[in-house]
C-alpha positions as CSV (number, residue, x, y, z in Angstrom):
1,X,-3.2,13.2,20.1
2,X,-1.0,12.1,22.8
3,X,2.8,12.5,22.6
4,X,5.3,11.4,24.8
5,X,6.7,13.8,27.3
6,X,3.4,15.9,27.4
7,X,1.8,17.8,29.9
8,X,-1.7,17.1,29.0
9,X,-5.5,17.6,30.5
10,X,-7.7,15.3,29.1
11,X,-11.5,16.1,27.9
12,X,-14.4,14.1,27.2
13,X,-16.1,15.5,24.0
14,X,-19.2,15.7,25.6
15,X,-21.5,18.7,27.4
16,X,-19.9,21.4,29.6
17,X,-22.7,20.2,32.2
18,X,-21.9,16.8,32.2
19,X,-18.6,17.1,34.2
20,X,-16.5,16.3,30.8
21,X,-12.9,16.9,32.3
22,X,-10.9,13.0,33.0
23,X,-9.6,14.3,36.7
24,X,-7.6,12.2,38.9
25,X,-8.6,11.7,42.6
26,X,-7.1,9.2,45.3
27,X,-8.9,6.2,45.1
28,X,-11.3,6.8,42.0
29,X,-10.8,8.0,38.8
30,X,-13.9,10.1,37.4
31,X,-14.9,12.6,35.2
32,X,-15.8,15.7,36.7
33,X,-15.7,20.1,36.4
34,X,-12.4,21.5,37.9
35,X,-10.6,20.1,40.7
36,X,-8.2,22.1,42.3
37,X,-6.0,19.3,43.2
38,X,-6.1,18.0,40.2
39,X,-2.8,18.7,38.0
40,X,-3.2,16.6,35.0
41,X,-1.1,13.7,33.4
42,X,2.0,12.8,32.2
43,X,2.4,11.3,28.9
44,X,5.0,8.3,28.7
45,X,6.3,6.5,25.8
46,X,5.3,2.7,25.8
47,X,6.0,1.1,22.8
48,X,4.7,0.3,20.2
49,X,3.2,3.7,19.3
50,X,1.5,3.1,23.2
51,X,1.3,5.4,26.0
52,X,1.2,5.6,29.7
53,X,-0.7,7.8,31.6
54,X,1.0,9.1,35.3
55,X,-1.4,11.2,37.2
56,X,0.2,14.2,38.6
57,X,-2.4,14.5,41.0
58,X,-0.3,12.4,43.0
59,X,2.9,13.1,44.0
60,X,6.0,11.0,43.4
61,X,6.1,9.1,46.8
62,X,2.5,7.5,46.0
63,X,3.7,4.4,43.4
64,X,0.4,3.7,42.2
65,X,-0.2,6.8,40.3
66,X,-0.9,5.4,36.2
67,X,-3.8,4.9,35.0
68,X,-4.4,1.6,34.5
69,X,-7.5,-1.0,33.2
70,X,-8.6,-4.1,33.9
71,X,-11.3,-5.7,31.2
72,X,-11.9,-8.2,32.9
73,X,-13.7,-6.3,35.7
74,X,-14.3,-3.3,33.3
75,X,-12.7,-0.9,35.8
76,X,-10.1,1.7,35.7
77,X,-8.2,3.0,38.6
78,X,-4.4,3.2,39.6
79,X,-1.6,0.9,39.7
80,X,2.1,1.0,40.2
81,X,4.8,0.5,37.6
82,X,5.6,-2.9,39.6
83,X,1.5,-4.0,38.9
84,X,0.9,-7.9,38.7
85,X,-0.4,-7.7,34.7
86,X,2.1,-4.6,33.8
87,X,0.0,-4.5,30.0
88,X,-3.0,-3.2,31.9
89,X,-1.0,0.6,31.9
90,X,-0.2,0.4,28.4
91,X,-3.0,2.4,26.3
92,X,-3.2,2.6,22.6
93,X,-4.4,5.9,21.0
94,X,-6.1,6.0,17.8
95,X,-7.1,9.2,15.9
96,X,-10.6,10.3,15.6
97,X,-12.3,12.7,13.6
98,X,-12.4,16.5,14.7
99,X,-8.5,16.5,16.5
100,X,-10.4,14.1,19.0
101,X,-8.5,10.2,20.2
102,X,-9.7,6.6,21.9
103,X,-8.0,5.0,24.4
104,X,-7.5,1.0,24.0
105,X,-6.1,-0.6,26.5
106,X,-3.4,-3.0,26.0
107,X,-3.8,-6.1,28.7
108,X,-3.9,-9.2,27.6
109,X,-7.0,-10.2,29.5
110,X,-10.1,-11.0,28.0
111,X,-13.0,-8.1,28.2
112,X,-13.9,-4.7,27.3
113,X,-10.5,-2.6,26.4
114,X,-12.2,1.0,25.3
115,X,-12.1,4.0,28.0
116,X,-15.2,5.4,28.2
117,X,-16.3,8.1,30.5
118,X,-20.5,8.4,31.3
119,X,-21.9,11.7,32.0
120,X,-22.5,10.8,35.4
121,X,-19.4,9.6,37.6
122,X,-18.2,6.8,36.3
123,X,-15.0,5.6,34.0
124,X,-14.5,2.4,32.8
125,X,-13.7,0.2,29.6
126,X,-16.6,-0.6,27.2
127,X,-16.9,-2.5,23.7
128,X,-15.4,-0.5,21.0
129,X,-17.9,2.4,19.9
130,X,-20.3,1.3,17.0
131,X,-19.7,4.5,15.0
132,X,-18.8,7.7,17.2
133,X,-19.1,8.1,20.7
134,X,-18.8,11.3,23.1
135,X,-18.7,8.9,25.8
136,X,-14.7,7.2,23.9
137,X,-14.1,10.5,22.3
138,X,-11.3,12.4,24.4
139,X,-9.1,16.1,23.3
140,X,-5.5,16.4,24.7
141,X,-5.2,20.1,26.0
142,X,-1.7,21.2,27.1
143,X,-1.5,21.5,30.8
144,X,0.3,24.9,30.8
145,X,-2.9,26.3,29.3
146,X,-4.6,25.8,32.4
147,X,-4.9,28.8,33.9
148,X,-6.1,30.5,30.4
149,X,-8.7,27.4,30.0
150,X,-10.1,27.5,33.3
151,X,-10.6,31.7,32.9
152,X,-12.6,30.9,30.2
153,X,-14.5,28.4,31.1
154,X,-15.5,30.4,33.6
155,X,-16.4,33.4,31.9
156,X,-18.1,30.6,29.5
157,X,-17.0,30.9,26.5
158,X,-15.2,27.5,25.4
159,X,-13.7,28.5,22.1
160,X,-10.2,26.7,23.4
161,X,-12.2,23.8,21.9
162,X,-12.6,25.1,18.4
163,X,-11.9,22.7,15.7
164,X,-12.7,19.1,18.2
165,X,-17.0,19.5,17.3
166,X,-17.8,21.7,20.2
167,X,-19.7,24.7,20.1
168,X,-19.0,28.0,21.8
169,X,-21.1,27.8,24.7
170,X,-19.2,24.4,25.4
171,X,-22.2,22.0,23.3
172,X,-20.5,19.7,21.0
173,X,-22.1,19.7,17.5
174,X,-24.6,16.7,16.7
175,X,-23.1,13.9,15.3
176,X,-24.4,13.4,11.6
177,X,-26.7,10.2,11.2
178,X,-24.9,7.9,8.8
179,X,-26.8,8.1,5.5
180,X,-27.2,5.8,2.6
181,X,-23.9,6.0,0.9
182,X,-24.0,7.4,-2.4
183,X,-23.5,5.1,-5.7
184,X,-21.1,6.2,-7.8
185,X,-19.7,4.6,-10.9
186,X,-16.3,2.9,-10.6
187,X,-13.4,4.6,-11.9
188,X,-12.6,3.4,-15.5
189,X,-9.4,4.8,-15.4
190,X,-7.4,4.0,-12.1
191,X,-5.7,7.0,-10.8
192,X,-3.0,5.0,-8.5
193,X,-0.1,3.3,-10.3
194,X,2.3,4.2,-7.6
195,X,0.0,2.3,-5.3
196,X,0.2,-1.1,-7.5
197,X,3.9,-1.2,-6.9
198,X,3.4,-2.3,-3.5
199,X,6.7,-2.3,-1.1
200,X,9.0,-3.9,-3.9
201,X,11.8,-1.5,-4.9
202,X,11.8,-2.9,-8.7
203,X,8.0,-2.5,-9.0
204,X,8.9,1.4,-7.5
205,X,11.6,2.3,-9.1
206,X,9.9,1.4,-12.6
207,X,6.4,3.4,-11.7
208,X,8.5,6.4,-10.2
209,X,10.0,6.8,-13.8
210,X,6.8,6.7,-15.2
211,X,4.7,9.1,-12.9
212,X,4.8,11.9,-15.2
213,X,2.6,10.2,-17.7
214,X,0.0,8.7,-15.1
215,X,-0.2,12.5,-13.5
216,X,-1.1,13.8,-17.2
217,X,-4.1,11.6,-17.7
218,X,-5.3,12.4,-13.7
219,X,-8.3,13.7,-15.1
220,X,-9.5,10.1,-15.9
221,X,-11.8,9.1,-18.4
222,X,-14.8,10.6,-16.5
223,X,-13.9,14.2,-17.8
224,X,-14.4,13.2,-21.4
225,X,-17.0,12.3,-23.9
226,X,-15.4,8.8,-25.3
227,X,-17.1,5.7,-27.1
228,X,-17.6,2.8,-25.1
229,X,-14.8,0.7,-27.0
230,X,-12.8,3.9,-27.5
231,X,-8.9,3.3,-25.8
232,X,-9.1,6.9,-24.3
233,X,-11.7,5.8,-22.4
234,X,-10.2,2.9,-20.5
235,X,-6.7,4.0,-20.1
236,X,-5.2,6.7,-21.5
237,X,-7.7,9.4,-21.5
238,X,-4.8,12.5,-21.5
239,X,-1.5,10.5,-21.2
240,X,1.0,8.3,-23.7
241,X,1.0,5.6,-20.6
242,X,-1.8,3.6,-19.7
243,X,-3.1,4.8,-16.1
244,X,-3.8,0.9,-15.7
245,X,-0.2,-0.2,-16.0
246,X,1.5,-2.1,-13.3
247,X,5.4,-2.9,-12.8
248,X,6.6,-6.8,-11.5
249,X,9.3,-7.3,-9.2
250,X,11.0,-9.5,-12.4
251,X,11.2,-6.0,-14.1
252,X,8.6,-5.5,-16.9
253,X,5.6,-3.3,-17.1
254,X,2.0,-4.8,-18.1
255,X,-1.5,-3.6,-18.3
256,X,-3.6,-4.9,-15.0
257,X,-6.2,-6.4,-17.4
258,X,-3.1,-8.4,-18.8
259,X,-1.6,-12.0,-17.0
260,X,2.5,-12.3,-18.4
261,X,4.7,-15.2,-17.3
262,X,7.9,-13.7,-16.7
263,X,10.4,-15.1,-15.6
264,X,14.0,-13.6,-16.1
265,X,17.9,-14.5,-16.5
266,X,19.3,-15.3,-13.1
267,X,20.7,-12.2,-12.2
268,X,19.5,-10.1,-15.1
269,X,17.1,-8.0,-12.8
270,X,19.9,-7.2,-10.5
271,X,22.5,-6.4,-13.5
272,X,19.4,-3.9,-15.2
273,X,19.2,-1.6,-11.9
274,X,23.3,-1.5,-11.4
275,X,23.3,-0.7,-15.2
276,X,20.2,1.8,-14.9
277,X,22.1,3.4,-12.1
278,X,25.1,3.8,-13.6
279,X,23.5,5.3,-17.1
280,X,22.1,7.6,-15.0
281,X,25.4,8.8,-13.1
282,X,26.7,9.4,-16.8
283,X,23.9,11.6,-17.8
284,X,24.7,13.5,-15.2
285,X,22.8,17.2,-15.6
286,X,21.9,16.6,-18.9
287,X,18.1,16.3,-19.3
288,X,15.5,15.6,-22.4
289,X,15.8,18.2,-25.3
290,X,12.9,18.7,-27.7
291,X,10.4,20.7,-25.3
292,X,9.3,22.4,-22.5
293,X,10.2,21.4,-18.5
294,X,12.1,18.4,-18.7
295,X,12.4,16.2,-16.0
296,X,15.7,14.8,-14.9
297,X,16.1,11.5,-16.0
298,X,15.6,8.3,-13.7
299,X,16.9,4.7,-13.8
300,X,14.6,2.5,-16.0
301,X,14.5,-0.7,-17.4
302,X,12.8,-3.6,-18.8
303,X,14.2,-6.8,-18.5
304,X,14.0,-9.7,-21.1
305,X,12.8,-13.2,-20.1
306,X,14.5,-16.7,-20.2
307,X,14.2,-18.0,-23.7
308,X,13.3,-14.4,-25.7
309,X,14.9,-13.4,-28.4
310,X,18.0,-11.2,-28.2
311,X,17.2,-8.0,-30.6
312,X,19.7,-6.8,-32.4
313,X,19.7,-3.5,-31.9
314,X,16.8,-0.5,-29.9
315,X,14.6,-0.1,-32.6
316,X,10.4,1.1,-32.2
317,X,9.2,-2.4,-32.6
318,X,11.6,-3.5,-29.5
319,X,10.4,-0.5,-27.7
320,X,7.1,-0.8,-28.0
321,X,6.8,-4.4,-27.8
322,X,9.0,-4.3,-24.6
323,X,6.5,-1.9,-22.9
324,X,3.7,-4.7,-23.6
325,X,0.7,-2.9,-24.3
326,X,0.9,0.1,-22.2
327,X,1.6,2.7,-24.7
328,X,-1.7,4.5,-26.2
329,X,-2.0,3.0,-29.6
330,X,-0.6,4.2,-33.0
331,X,1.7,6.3,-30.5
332,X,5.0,7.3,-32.9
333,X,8.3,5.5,-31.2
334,X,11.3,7.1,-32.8
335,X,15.3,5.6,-32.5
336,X,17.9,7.2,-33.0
337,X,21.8,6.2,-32.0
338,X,23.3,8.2,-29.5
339,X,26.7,7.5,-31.0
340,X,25.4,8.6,-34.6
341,X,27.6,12.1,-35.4
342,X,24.4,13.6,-36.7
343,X,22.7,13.0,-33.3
344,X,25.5,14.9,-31.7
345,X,25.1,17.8,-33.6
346,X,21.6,18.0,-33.8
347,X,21.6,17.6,-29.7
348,X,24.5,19.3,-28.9
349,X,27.8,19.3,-27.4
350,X,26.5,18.3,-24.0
351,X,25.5,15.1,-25.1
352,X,28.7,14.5,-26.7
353,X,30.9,13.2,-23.4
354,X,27.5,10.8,-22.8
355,X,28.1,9.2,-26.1
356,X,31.8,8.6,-25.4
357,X,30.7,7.0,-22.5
358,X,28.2,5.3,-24.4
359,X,30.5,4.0,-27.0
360,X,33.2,2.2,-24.7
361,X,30.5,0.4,-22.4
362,X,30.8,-3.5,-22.8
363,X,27.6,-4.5,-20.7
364,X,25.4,-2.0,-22.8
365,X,25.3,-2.6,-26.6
366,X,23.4,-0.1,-29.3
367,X,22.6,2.8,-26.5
368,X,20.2,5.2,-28.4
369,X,17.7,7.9,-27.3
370,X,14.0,6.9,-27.8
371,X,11.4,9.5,-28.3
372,X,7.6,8.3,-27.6
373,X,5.1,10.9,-29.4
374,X,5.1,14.0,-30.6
375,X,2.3,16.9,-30.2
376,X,0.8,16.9,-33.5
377,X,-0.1,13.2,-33.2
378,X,-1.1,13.2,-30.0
379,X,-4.2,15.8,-30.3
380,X,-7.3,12.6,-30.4
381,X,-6.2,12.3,-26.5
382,X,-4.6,15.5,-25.3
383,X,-1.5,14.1,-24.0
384,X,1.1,16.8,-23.0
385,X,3.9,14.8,-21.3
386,X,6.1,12.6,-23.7
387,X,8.7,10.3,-22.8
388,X,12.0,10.8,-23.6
389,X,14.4,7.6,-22.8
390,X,18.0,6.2,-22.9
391,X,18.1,2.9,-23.4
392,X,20.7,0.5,-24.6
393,X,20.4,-3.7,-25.1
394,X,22.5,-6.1,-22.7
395,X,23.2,-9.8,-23.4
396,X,20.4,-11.1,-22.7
397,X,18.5,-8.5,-24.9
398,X,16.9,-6.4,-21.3
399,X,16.2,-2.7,-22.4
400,X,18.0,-0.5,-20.1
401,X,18.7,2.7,-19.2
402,X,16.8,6.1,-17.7
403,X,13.5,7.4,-18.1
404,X,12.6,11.5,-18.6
405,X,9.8,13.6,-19.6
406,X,9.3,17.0,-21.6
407,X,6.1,18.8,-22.0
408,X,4.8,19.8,-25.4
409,X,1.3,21.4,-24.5
């Protein structure tokens, strides 16, 4: 590709015998074999993720030295900075396959906008390439190579080009003839939750906390003999979470076969992710006990709606109702108070600054760690990753706190 600041010589992918090299000469701009005068081009940042091509053919006294097009005549030759329609130097690269670019040009005028560059002499702007196109198809080279590139192209072996679809002896590689595509059977088992969550940082920060369990069931449904109506088969195939959950930007989780009217406390959403946040900052180091590579925890939360009824305390029913659907059925959901002396000990003194911490907070009610399945009962669907969570209850009866993992393969 093209970067600004570059040095570069600029190739058609097209035959060594068809004059493939984009060489600047006074008064026409053509592709042609080695020039001696010709030096090359200067990449310049336009804009926009645009470029500007100077010639440095020309020296700097000659103004009109940047390539420039014109779609509404289809031709291409060399303007000055101070050019009547400025847009016409402006040229968009876009990536094509093999290392190889286009060129777009930028002008506003109507007409053809693609650099193309014929086998014979000419270079001008086309319609954009149905499909691929040695003629639209250029390679950036950097112009301190010259010497080395030249060398070899005279001795004719053009290996410089390995890796943009062009053969040793300078013949690009036939271009595959677009077949039938290939039917396959849609994914039962979408493999993207991070990609429902969109750009809202809510929807993100709740699918980030849950990645673990969506990356356990990656082999999808495909990879295993299930019933028709069996769960494993259309959502959690290896994993305690269904790979077809989706997050809201209100805060809740939801299967994407599901519709939920949610609509929550004014203010509650915001109040969950400084709470999350700030459950986090307490836990500190400490991580989910119980098995093998636990993940550090991350803020999580699940925020209640106007009008629901305010739980009075975490228990499995509030869990797993709160996670609406998305755990694998029958899934075991144990509670258990991170203030109760018996957790402390079982746990360990580390946790036992946490549930100090946990005991004065105000804003946070009945804080308790949550453990969702176990390894013997998880054997009909091979999950390995289990979640671990800290959540507590605020006012309004949102589930709040941070989200971990542990592996128990």
């Amino acid at each position: 590709m093209l970067a600004p600041g570059e040095k570069v010589l600029l190739r058609r992918r097209g035959p060594r015998d068809s004059a493939p090299w984009l060489a600047a000469l006074t008064g026409l701009q053509a592709p042609r074999s080695w020039c001696d005068p010709d030096k090359g081009w200067r990449v310049h940042d336009a804009g926009g993720g645009a470029v500007m091509l100077e010639s440095l053919t020309f020296s700097k006294s000659k103004k009109a030295r940047f390539l420039y097009g014109d779609p509404a005549e289809k031709a291409v030759w060399y303007e000055s900075l101070q050019a009547e329609s400025p847009d016409g130097l402006r040229w968009r690269p876009h990536p094509a396959p093999a290392g190889t670019f286009l060129l777009e040009c930028l002008s506003k005028r109507p007409g053809p906008k693609w650099l193309a560059a014929t086998p014979t002499q000419w270079v001008q702007l086309t319609d954009r390439p149905d499909g691929r196109s040695m003629l639209h198809e250029f390679v950036a080279l950097p112009a301190a190579d010259r010497a080395t590139i030249e060398a070899a192209e005279e001795a004719g072996d053009y290996s410089f080009l390995a890796g943009h679809e062009i053969a040793p002896d300078g013949s690009p590689t036939e271009l595959a003839r677009p077949g039938k595509p290939k039917k396959t059977r849609p994914s039962l088992t979408p493999q993207s939750p991070r990609q429902r969550s969109g750009d809202d940082p809510v929807a993100q920060e709740l699918i980030a906390a849950l990645q673990p369990f969506f990356d356990d069931g990656e082999g999808g449904a495909e990879s295993s003999d299930y019933g028709r109506d069996d769960p494993r088969r259309i959502g959690w195939p290896h994993n305690l979470i269904s790979l077809a959950t989706v997050a809201t930007p209100t805060g809740i989780v939801r299967l994407s076969t599901s519709r939920a009217r949610h609509e929550p406390p004014r203010g509650e959403v915001a109040r969950c992710r400084r709470l999350a946040a700030e459950l986090v900052g307490a836990l500190g180091d400490l991580r989910p006990f119980g098995g093998d590579r636990p993940t550090p925890f991350r803020p999580f939360y699940l925020v209640a709606g106007k009008g629901d009824r305010v739980p009075e305390q975490v228990s499995p029913e509030v869990v797993r109702t709160a996670f609406r659907g998305t755990i694998f059925p029958d899934t075991p959901v144990e509670v258990r108070s991170i203030t109760d002396p018996e957790f402390i000990a079982q746990s360990g003194d580390a946790w036992a600054g946490f549930a100090a911490w946990a005991a004065g907070q105000t804003e946070l009610a009945q804080v308790a760690y949550v453990e969702v399945g176990y390894d013997a009962c998880q054997e009909p669907n091979y999950a390995a990753v289990f979640p671990r969570l800290v959540l507590g209850l605020t006012k309004a009866g949102s589930l709040v706190g941070a989200c971990g993992a542990i592996v128990q393969a």
